[in-house]
KENUMAR-496342 format. One record per atom (N, C-alpha, C): residue number from 1; z, y, x; chain; residue in three letters. Coordinates in Angstrom, 1 decimal. Layout:
! residues N
<NUM <Z Y X> "A" "ALA">,
...
! end
This chain:
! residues 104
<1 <-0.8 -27.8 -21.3> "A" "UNK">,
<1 <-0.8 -27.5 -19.8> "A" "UNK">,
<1 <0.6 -26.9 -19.5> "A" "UNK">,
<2 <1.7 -27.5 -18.4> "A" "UNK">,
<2 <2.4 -26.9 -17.8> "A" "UNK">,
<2 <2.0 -25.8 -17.6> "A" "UNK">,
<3 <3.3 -24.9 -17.7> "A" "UNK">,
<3 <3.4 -23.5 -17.8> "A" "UNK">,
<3 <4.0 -23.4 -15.9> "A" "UNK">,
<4 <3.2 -22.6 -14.8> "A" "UNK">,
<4 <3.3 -22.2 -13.8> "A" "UNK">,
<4 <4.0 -20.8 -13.6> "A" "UNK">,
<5 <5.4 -21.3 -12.6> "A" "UNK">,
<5 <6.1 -20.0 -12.4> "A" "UNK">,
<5 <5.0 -19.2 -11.4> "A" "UNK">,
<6 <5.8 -17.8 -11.4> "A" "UNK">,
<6 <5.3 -16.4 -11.3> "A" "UNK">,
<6 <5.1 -16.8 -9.3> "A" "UNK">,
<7 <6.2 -17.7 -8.7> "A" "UNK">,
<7 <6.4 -17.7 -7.7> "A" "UNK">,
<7 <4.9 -18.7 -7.4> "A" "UNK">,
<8 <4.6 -19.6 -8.1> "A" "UNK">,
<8 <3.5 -20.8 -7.9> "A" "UNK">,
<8 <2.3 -19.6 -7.9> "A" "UNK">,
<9 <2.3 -18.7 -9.1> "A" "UNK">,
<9 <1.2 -18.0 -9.0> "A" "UNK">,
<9 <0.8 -17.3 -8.3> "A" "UNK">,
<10 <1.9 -16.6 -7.8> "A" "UNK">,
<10 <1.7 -15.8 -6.7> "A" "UNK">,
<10 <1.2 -16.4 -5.1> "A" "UNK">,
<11 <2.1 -17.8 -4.8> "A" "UNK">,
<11 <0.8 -18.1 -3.7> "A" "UNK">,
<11 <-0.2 -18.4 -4.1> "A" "UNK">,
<12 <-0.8 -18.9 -5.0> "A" "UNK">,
<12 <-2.0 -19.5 -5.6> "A" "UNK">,
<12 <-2.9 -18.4 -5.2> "A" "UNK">,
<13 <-2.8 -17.4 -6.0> "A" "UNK">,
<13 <-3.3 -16.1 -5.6> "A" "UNK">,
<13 <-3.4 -15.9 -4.1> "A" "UNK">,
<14 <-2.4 -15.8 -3.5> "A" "UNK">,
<14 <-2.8 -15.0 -1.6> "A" "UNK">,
<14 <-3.7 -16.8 -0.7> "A" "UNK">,
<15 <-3.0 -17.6 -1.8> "A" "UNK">,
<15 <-4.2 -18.8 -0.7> "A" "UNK">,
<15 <-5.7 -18.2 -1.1> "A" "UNK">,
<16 <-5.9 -17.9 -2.4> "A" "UNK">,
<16 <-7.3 -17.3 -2.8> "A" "UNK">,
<16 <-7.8 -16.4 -1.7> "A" "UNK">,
<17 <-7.3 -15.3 -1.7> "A" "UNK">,
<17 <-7.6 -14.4 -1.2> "A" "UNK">,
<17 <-7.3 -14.9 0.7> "A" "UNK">,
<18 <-7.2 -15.8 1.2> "A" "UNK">,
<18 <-6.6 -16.5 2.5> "A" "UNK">,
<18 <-8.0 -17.3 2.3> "A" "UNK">,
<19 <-8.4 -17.8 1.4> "A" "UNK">,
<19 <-9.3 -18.9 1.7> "A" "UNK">,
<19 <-10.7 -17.9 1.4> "A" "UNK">,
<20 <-11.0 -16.4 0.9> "A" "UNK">,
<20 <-12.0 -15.9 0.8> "A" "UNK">,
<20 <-11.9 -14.9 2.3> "A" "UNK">,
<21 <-10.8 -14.5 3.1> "A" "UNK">,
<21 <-11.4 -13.9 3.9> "A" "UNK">,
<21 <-11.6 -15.2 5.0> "A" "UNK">,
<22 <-11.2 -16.3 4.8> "A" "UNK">,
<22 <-11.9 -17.6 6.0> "A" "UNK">,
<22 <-13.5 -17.5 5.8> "A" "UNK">,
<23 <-13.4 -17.4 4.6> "A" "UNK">,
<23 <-15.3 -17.4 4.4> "A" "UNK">,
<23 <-15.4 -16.4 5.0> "A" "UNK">,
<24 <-15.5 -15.6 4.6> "A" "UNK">,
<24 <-16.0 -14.1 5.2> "A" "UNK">,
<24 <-16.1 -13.7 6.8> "A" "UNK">,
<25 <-14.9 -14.5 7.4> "A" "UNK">,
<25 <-15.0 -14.9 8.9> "A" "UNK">,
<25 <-16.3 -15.1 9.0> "A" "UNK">,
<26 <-16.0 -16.8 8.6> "A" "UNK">,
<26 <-17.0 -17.5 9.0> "A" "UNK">,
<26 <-18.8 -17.2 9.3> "A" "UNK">,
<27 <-18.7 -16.4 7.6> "A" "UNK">,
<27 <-20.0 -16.1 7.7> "A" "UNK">,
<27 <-20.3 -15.1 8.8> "A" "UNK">,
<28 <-19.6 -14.4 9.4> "A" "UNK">,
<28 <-19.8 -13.2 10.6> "A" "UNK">,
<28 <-20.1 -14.0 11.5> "A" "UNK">,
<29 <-19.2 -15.1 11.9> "A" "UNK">,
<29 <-19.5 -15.9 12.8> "A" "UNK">,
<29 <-20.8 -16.3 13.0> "A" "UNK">,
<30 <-21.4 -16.8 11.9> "A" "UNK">,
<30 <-22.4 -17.8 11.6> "A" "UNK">,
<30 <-23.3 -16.8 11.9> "A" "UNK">,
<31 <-23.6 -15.5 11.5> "A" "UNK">,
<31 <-24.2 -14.6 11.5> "A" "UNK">,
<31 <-24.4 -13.8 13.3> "A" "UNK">,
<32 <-23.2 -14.0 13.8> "A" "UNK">,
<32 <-23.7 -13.8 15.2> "A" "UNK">,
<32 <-24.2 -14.3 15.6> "A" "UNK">,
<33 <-23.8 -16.1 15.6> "A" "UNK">,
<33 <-24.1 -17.2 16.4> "A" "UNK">,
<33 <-26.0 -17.6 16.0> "A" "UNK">,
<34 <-26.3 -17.2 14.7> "A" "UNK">,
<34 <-28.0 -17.1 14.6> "A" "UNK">,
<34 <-28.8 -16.0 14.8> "A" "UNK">,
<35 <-27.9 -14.7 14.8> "A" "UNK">,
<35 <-28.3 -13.8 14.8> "A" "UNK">,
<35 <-28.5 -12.8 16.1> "A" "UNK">,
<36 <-28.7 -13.6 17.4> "A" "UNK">,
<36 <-28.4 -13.2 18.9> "A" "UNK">,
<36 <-29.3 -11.9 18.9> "A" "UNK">,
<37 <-30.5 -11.8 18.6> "A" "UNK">,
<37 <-31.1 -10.8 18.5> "A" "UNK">,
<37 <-30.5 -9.2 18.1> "A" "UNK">,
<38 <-30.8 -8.2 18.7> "A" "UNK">,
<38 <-30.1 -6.6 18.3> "A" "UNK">,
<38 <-30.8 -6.2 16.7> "A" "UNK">,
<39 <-30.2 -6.8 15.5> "A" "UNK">,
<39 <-31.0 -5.8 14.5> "A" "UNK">,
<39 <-30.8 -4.5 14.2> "A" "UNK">,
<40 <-31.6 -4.0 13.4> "A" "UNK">,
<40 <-31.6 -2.8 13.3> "A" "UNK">,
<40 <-30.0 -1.9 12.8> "A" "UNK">,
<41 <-29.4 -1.2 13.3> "A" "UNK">,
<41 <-28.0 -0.5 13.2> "A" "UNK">,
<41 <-28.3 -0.3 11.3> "A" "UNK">,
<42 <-29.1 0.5 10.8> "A" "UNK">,
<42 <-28.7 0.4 9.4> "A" "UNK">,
<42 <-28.8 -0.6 9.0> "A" "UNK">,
<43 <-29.4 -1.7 9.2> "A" "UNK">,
<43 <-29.2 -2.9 8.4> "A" "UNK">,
<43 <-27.7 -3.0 8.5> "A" "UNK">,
<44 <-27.2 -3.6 10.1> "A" "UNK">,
<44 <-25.8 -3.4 9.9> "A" "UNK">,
<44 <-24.7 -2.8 9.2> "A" "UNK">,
<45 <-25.4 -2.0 9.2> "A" "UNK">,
<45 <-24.3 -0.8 8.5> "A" "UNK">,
<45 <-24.1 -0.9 6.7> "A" "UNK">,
<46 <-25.5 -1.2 6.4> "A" "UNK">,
<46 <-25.6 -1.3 4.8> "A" "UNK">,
<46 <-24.9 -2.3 4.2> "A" "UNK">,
<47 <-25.2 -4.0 5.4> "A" "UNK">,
<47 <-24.6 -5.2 4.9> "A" "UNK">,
<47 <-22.9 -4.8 5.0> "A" "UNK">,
<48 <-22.8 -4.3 6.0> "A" "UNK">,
<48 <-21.0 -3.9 6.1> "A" "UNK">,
<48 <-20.5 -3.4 5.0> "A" "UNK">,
<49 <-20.6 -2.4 4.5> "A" "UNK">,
<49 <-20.9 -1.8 3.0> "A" "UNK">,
<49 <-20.5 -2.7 2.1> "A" "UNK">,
<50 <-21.7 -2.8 2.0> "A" "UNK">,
<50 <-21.9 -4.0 1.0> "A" "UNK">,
<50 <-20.8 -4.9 0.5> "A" "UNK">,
<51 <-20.5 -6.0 2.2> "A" "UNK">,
<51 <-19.4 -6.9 2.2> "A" "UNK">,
<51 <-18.0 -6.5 1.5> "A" "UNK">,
<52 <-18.0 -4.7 2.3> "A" "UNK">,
<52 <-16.4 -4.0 1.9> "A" "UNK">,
<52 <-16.4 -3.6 0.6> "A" "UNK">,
<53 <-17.2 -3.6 -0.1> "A" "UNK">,
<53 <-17.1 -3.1 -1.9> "A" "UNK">,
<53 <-17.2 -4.7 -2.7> "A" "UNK">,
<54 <-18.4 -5.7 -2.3> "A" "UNK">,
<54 <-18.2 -7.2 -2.9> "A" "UNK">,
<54 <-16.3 -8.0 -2.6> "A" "UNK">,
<55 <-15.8 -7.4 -1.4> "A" "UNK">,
<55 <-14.4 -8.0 -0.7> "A" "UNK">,
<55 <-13.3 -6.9 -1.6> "A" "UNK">,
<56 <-13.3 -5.7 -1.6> "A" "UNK">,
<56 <-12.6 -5.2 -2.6> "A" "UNK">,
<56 <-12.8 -5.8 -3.7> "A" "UNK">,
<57 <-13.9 -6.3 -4.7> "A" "UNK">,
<57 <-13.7 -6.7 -5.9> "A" "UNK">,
<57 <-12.9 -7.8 -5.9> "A" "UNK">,
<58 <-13.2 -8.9 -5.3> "A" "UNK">,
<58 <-12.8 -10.3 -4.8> "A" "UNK">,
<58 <-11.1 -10.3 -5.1> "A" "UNK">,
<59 <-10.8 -9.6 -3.8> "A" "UNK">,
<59 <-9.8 -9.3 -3.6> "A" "UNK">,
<59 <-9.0 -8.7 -4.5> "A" "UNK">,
<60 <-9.5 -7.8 -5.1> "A" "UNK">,
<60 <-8.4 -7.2 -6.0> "A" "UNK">,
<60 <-8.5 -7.9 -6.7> "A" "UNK">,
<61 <-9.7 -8.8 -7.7> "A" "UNK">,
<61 <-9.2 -9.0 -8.6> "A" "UNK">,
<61 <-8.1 -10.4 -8.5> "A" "UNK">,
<62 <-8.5 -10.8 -7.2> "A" "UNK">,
<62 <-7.4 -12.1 -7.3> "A" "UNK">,
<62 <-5.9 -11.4 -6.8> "A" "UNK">,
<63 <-5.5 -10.2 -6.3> "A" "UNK">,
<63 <-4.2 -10.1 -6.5> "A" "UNK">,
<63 <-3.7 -9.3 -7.7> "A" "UNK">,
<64 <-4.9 -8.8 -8.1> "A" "UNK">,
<64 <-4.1 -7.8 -9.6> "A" "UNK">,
<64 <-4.7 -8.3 -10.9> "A" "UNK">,
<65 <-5.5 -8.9 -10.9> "A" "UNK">,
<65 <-6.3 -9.8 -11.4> "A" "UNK">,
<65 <-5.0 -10.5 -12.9> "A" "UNK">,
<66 <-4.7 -10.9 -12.2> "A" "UNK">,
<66 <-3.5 -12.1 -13.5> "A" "UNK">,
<66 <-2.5 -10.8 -13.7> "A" "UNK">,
<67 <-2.1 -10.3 -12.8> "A" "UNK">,
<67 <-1.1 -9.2 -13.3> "A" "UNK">,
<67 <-1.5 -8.3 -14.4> "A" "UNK">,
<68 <-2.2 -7.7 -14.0> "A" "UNK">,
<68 <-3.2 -6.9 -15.3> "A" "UNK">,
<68 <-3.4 -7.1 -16.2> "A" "UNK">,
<69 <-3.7 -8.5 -16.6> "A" "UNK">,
<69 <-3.9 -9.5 -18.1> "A" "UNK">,
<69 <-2.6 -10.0 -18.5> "A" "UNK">,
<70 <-1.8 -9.9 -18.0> "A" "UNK">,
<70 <-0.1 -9.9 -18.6> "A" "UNK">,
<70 <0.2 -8.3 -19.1> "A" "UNK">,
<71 <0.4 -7.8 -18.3> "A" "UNK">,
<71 <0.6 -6.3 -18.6> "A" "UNK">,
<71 <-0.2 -5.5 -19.2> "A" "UNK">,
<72 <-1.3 -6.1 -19.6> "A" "UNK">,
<72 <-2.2 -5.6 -21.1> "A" "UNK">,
<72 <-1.8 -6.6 -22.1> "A" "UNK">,
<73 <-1.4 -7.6 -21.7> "A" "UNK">,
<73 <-0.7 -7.8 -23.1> "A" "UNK">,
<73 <0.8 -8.5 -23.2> "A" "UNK">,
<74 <1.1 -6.9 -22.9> "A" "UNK">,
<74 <2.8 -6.5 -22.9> "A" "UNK">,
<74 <4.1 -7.5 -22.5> "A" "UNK">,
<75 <3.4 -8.4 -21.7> "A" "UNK">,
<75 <4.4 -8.9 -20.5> "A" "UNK">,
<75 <4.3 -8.5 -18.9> "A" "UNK">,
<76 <5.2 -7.0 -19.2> "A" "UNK">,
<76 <5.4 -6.2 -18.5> "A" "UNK">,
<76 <6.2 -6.7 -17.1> "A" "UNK">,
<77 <7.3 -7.6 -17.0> "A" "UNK">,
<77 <8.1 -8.2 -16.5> "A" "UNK">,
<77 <8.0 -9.2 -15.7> "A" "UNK">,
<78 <6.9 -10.1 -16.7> "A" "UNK">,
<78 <6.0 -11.3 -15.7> "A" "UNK">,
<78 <5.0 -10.7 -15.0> "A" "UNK">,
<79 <4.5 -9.6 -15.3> "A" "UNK">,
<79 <3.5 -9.3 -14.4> "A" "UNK">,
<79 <3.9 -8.4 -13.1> "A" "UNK">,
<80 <5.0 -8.3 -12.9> "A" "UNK">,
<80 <5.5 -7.4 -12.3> "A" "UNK">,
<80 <6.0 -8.6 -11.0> "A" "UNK">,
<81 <6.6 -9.8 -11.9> "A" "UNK">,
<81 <7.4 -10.2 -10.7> "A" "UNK">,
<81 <6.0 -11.3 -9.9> "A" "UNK">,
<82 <4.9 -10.7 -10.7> "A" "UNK">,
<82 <3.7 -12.3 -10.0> "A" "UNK">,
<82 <3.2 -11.4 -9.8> "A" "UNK">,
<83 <3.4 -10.0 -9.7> "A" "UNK">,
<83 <2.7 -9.0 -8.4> "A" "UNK">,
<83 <3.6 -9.3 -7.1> "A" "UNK">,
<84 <4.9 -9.0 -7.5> "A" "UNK">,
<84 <6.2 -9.2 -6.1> "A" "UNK">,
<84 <6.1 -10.4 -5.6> "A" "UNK">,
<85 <5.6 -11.4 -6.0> "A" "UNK">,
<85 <5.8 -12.6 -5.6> "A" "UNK">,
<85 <4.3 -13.1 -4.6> "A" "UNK">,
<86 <3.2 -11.9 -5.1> "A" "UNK">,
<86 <1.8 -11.8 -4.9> "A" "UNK">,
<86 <2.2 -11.0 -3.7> "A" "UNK">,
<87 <2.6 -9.9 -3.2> "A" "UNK">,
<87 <2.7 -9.4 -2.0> "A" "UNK">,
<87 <3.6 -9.9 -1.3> "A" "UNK">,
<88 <4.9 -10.2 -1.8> "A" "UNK">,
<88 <5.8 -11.1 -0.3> "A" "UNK">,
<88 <5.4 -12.1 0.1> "A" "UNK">,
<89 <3.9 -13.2 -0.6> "A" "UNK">,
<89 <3.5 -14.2 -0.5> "A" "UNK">,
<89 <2.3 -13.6 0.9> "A" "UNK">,
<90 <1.6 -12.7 0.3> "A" "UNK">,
<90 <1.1 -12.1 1.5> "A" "UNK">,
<90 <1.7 -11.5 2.5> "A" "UNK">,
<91 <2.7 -10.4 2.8> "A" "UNK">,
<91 <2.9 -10.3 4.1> "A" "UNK">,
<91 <3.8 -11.3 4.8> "A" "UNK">,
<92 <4.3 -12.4 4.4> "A" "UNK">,
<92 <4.9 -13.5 5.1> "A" "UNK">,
<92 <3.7 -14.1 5.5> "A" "UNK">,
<93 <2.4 -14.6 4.9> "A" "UNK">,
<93 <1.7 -15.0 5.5> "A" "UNK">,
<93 <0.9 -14.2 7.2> "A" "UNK">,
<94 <0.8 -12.6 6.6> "A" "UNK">,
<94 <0.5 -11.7 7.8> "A" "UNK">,
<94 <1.7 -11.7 8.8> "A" "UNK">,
<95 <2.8 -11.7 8.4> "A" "UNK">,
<95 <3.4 -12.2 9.6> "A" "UNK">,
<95 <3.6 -13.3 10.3> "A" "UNK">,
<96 <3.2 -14.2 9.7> "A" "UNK">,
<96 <3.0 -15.6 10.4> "A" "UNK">,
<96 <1.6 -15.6 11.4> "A" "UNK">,
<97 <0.8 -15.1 10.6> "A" "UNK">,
<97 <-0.6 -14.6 11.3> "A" "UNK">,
<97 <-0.4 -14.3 13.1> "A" "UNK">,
<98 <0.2 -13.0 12.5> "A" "UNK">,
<98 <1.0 -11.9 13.6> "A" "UNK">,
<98 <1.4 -12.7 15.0> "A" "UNK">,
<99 <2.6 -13.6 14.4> "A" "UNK">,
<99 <3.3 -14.4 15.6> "A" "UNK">,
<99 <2.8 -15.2 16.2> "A" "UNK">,
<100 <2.0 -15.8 15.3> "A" "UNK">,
<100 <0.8 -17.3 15.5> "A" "UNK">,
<100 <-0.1 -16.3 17.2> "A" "UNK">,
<101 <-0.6 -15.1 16.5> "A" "UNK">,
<101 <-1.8 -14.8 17.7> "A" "UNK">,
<101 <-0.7 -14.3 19.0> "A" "UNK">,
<102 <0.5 -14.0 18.7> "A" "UNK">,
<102 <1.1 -13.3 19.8> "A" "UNK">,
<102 <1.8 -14.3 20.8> "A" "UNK">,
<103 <1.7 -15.7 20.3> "A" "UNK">,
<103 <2.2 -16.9 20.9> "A" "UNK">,
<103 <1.1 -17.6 21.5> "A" "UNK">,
<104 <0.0 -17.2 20.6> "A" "UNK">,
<104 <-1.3 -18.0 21.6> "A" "UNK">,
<104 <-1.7 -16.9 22.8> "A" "UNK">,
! end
């Protein structure tokens, strides 16, 4: 298997996490659009929860996820730059986001 730079990995990773919070939209969506009825506020509250600790694991593990398994075994350097390459890959996309809604 070709060997994938830090820079490939690093979007690969923020599309991950781009294409899990599209789910996670979605399902809210889907969830209002069947769910017209007022349910009960703790329900709401618990599944919110819920979402925010299952979306922290998700999430972290796809941006620290590969980083951490280099840097446990002592490719300190590659894990470093396919973190750096893991956040500039994300906030260029947040600011594309940004401009996208402020033009619509």
């Amino acid at each position: 298997m070709k060997k994938l730079s830090a820079s490939l990995i690093g979007l690969l990773q923020v599309l991950g996490v781009l294409v899990y919070c599209l789910l996670i939209s979605g399902l809210f969506w889907l969830m209002d659009e069947y769910f017209r009825s007022n349910p009960p506020q703790f329900v709401v509250m618990f599944f919110m929860l819920v979402i925010l600790v299952f979306s922290a694991g998700v999430t972290g593990a796809l941006v620290f996820g590969y980083s951490a398994y280099l840097a446990m075994n002592k490719r300190i350097k590659e894990a470093l730059r396919v973190l750096g390459f893991t956040l500039l890959y994300s906030l260029g996309f947040i600011l594309i986001i940004v401009i996208v809604l402020f033009i619509i």
